[in-house]
LUMZAVO-8854 format. One record per atom (N, C-alpha, C, O, CB): residue number from 0; atom name; x negated, y, z. Coordinates in Angstrom, 2 decimals, m for minus. Glycine has a CB too. Example, Ala and Ser with C-alpha at 12.3 -4.5 7.8 and 13.67 -1.06 7.14 Angstrom:
// residues 2
 pos site       u       v       w
   0    N  m13.19   m5.69    7.80
   0   CA  m12.30   m4.50    7.80
   0    C  m13.20   m3.30    7.80
   0    O  m14.24   m3.32    8.46
   0   CB  m11.31   m4.47    9.05
   1    N  m12.85   m2.25    7.08
   1   CA  m13.67   m1.06    7.14
   1    C  m12.90    0.03    7.87
   1    O  m13.41    1.14    8.04
   1   CB  m14.08   m0.60    5.72
***
This chain:
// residues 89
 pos site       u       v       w
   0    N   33.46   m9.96  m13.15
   0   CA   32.03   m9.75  m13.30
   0    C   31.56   m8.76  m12.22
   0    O   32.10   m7.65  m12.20
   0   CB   31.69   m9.22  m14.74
   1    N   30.60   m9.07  m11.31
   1   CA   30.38   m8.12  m10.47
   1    C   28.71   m7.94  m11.03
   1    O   27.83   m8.74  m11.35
   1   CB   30.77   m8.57   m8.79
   2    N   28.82   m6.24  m10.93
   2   CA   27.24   m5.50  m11.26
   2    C   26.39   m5.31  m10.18
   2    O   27.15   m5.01   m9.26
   2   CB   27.30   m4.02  m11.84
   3    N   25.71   m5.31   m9.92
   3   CA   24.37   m5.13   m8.40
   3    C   23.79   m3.81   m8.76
   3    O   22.88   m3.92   m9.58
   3   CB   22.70   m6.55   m8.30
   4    N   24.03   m2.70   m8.42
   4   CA   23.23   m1.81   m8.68
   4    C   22.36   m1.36   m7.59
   4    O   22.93   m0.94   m6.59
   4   CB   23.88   m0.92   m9.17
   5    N   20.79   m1.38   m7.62
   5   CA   20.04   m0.92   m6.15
   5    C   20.08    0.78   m6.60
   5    O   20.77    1.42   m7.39
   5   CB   18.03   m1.74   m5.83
   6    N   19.05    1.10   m5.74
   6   CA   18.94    2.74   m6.02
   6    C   18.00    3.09   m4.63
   6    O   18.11    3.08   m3.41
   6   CB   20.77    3.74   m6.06
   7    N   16.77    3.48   m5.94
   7   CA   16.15    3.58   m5.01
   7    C   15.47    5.23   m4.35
   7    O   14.95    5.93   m5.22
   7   CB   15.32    2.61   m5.39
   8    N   15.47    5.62   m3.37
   8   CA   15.80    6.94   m2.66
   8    C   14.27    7.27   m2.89
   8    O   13.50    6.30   m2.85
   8   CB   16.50    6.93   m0.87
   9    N   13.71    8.59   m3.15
   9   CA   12.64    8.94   m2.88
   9    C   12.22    8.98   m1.49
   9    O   12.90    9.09   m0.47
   9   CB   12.53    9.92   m3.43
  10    N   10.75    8.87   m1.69
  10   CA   10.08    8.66   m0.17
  10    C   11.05    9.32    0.98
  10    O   11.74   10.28    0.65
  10   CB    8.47    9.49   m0.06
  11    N   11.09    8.88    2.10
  11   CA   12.07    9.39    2.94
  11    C   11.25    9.25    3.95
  11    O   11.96    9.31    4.95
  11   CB   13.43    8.78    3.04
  12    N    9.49    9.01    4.44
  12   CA    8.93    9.17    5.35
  12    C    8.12   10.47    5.63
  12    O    7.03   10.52    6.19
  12   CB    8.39    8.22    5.37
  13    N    8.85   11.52    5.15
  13   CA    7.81   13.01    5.69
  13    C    7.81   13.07    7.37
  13    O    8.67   12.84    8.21
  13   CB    8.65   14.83    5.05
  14    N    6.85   13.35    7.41
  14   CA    6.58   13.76    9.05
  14    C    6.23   12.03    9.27
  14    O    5.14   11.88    9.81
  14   CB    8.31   14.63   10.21
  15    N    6.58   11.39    9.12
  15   CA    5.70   10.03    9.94
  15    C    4.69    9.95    9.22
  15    O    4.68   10.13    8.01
  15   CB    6.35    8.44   10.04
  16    N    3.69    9.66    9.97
  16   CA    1.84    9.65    9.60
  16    C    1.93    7.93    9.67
  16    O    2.35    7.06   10.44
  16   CB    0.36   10.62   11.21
  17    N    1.39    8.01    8.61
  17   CA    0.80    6.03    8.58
  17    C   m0.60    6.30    8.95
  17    O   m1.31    7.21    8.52
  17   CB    0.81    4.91    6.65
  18    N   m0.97    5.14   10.01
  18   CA   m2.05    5.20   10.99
  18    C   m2.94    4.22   10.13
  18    O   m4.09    4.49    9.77
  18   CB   m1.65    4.71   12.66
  19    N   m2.25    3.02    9.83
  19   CA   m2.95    1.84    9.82
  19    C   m2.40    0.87    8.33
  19    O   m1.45    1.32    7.69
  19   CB   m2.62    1.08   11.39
  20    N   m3.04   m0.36    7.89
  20   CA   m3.16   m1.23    7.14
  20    C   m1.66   m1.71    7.16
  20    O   m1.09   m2.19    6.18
  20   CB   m4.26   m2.11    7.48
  21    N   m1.06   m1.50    8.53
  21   CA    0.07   m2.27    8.70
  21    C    1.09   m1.74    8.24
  21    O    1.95   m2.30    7.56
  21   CB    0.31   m2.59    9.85
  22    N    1.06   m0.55    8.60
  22   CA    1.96    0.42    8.05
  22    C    1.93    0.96    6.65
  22    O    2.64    1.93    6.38
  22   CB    1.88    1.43    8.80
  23    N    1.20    0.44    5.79
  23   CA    1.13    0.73    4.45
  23    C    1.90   m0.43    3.63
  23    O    2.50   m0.19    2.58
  23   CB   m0.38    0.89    4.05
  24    N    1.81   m1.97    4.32
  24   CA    2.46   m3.07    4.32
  24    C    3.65   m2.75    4.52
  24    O    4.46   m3.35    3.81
  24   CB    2.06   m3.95    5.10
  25    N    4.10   m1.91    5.34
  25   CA    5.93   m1.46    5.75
  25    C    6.01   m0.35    4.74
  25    O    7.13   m0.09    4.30
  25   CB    6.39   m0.72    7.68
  26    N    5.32    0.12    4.46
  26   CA    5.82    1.32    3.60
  26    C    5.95   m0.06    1.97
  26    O    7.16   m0.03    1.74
  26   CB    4.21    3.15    3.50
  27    N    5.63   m0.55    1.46
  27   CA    5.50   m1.28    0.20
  27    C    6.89   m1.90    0.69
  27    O    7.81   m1.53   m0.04
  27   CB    4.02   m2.34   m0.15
  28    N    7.25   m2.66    1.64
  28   CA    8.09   m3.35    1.52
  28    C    9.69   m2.89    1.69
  28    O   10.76   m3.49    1.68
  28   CB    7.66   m4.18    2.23
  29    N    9.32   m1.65    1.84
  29   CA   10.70   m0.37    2.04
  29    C   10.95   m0.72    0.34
  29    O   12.11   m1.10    0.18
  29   CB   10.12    1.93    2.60
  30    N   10.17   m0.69   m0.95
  30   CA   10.13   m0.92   m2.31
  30    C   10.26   m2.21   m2.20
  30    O   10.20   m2.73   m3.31
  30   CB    9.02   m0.46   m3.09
  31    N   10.49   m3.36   m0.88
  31   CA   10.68   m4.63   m2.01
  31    C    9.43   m4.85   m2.49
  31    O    9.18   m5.88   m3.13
  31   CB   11.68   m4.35   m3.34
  32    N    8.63   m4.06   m2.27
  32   CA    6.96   m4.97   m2.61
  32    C    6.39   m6.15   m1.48
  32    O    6.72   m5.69   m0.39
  32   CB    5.49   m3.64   m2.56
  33    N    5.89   m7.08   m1.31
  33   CA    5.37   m7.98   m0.90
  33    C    4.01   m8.63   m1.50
  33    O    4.05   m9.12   m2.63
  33   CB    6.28   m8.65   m0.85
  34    N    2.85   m8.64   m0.79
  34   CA    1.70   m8.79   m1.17
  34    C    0.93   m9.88   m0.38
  34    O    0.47   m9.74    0.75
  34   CB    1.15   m7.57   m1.15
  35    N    0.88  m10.88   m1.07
  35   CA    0.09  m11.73   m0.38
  35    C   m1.02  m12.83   m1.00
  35    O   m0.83  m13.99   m1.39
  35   CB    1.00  m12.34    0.32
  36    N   m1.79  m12.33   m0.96
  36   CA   m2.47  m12.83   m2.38
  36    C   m3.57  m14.70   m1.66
  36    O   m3.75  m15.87   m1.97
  36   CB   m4.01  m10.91   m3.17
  37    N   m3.87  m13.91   m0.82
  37   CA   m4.60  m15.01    0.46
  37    C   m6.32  m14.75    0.45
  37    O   m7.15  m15.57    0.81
  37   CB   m4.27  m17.06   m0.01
  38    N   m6.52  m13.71    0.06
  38   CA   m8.23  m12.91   m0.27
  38    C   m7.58  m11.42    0.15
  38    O   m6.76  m10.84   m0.55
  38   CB   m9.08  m12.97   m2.45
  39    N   m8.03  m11.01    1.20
  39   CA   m7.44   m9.60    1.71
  39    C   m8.48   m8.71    0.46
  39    O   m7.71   m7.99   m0.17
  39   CB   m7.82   m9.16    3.84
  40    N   m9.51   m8.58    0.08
  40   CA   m9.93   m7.33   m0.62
  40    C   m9.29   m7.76   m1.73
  40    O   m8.96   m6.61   m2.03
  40   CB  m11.51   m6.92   m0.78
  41    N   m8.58   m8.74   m3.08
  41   CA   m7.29   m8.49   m3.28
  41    C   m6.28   m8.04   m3.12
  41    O   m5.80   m7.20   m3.88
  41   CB   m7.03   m8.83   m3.28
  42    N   m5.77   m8.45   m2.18
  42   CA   m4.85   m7.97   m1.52
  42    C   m4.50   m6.03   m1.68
  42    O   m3.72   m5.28   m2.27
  42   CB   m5.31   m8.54   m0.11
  43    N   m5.67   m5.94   m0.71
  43   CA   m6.20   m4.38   m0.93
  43    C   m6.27   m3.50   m2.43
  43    O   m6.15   m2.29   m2.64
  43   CB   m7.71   m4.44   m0.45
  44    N   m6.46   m4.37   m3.13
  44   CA   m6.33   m3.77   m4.37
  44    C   m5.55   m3.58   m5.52
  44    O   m5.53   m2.80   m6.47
  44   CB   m6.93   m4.01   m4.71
  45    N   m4.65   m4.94   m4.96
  45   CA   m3.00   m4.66   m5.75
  45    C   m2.39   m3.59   m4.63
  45    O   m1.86   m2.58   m5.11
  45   CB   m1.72   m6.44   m5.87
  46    N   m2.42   m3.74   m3.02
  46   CA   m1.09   m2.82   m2.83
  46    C   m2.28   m1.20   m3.27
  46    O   m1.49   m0.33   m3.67
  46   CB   m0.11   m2.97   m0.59
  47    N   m3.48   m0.73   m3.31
  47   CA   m3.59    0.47   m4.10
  47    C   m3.09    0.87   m5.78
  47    O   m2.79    1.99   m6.20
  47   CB   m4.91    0.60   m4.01
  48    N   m3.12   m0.37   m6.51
  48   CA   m2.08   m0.74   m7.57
  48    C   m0.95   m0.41   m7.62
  48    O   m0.45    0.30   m8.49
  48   CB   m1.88   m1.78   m7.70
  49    N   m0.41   m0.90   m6.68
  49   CA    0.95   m0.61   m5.97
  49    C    1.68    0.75   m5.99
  49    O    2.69    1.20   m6.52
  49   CB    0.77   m0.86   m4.62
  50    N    0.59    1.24   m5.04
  50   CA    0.94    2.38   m4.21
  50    C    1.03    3.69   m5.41
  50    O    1.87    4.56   m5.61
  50   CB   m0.36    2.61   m2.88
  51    N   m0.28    3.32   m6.09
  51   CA   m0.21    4.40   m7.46
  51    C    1.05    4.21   m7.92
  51    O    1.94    4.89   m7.40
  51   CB   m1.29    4.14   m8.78
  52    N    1.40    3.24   m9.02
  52   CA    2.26    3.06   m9.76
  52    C    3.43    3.57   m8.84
  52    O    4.37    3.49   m9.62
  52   CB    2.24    1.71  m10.30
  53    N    3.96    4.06   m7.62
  53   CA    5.12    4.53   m6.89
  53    C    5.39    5.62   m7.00
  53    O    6.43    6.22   m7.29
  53   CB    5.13    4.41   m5.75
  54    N    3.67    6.10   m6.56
  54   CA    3.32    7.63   m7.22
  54    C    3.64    8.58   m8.31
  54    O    3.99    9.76   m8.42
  54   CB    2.33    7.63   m7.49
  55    N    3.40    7.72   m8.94
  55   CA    3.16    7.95  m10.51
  55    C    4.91    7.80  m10.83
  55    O    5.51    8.58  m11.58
  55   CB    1.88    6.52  m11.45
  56    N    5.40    6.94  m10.29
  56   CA    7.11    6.82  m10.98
  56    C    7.62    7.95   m9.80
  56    O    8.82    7.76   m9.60
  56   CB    8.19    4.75  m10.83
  57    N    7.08    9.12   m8.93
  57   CA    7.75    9.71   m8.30
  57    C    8.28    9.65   m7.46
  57    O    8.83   10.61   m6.92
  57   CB    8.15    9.95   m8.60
  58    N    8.31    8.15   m6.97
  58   CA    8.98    7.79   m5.78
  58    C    8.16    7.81   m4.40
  58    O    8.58    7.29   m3.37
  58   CB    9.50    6.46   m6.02
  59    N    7.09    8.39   m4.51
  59   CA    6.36    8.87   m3.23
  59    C    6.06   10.27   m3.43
  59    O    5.80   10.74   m4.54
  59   CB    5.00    8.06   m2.91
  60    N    6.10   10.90   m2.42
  60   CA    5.19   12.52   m2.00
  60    C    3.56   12.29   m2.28
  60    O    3.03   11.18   m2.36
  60   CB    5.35   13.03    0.06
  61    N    3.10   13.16   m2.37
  61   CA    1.50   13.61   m2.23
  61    C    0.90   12.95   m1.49
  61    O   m0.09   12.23   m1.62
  61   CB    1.16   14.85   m1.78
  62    N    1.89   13.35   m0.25
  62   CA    0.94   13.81    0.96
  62    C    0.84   12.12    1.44
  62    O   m0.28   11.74    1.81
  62   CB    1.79   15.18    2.36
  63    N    2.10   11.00    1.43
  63   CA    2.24    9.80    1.56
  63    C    1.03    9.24    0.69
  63    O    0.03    8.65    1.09
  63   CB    3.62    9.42    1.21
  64    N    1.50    9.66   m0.91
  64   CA    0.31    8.92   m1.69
  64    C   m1.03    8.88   m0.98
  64    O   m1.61    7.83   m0.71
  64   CB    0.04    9.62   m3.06
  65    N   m1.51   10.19   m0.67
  65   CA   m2.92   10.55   m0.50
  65    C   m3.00    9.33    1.40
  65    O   m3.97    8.58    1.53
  65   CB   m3.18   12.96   m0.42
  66    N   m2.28    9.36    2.15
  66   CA   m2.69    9.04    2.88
  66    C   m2.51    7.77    3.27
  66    O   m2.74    7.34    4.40
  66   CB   m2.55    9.71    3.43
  67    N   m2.02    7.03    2.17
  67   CA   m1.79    5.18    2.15
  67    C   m3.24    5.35    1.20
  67    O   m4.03    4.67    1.85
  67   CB    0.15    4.17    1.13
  68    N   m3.77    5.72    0.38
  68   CA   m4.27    5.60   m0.35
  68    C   m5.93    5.37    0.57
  68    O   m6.61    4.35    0.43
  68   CB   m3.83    6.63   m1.32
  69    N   m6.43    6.82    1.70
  69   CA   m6.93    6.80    2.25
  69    C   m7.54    5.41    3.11
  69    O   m8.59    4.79    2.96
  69   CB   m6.46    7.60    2.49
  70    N   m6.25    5.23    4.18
  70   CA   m5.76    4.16    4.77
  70    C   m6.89    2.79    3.86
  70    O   m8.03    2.39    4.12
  70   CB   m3.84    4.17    4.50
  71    N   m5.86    2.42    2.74
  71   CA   m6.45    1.68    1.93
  71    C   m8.25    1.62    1.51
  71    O   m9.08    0.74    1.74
  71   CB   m5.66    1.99    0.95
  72    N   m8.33    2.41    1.09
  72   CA   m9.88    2.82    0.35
  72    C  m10.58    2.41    2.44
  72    O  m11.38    1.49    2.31
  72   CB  m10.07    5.44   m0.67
  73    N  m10.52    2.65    3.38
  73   CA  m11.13    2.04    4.70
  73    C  m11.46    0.75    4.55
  73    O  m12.42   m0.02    4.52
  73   CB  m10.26    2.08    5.87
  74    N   m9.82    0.80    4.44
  74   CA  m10.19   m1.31    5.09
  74    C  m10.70   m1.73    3.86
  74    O  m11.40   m2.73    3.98
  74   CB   m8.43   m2.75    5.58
  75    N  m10.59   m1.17    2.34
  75   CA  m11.56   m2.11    1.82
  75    C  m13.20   m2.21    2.20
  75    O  m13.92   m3.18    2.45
  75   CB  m11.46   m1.89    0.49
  76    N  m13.47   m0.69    2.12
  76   CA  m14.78   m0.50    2.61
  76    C  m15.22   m1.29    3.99
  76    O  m16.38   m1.63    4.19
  76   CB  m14.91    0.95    2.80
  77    N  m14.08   m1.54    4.98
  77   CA  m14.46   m2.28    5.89
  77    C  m14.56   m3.78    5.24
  77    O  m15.47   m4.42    5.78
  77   CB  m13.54   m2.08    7.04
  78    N  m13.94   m4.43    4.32
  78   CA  m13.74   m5.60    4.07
  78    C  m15.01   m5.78    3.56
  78    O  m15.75   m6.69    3.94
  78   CB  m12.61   m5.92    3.32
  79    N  m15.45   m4.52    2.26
  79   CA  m16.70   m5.01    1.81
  79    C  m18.43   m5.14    2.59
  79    O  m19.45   m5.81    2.43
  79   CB  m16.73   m4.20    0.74
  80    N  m17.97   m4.14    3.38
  80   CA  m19.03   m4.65    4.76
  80    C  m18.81   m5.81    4.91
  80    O  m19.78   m6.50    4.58
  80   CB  m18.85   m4.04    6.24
  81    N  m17.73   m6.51    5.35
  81   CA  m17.75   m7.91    5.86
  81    C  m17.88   m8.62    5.28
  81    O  m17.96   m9.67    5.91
  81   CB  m17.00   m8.37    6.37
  82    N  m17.97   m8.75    4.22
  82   CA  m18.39   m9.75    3.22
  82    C  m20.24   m9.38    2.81
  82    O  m21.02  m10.20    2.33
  82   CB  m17.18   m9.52    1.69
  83    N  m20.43   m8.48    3.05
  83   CA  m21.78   m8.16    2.44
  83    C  m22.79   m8.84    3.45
  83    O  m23.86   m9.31    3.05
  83   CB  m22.04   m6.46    2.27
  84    N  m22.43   m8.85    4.72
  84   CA  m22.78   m8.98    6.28
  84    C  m23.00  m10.61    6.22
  84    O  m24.13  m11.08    6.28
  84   CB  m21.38   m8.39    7.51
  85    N  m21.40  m11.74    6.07
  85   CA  m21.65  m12.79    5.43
  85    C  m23.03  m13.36    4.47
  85    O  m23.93  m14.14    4.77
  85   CB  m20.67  m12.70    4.82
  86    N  m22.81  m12.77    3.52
  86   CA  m23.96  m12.73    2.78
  86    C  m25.39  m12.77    2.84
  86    O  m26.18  m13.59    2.38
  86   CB  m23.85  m12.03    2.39
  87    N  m25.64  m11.38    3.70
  87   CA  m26.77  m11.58    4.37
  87    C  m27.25  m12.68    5.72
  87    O  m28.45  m12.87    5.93
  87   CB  m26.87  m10.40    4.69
  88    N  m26.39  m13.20    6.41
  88   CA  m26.56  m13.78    7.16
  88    C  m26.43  m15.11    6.97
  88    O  m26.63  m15.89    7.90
  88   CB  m26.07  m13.35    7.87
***
């Protein structure tokens, strides 16, 4: 009988700054998260889903939380411009 045990390491990115959308995508998938829903402001709102619930189980820092979180809360605000823009036009 062989057992699989994972184990998973607390955040291990201090000192690297996540810049961008993309890099919040690499940080989720360091957890084995994968998000692809095919409606990005979805999208956007499970990996902030996401990102909490990592938080919250301890497996991220503050300073990570706060600044994927940031990151996130943009591009939706950019997304919901773009859709609002649609709309009007």
């Amino acid at each position: 009988m062989t057992i699989m045990i994972t184990i998973i390491q607390k955040d291990c990115l201090k000192g690297i700054a996540m810049k961008n959308f993309y890099d919040v995508q690499q940080l989720l998938k360091r957890y084995g998260i994968f998000i692809y829903i095919g409606k990005r402001l979805a999208d956007i709102e499970l990996m902030e889903s996401e990102i909490r619930e990592l938080y919250e189980a301890k497996l991220l820092e503050i300073e990570t939380f706060q600044q994927a979180m940031l990151i996130l809360r943009a591009e939706r605000s950019k997304e919901t411009n773009i859709i609002g823009e649609k709309k009007d036009g």
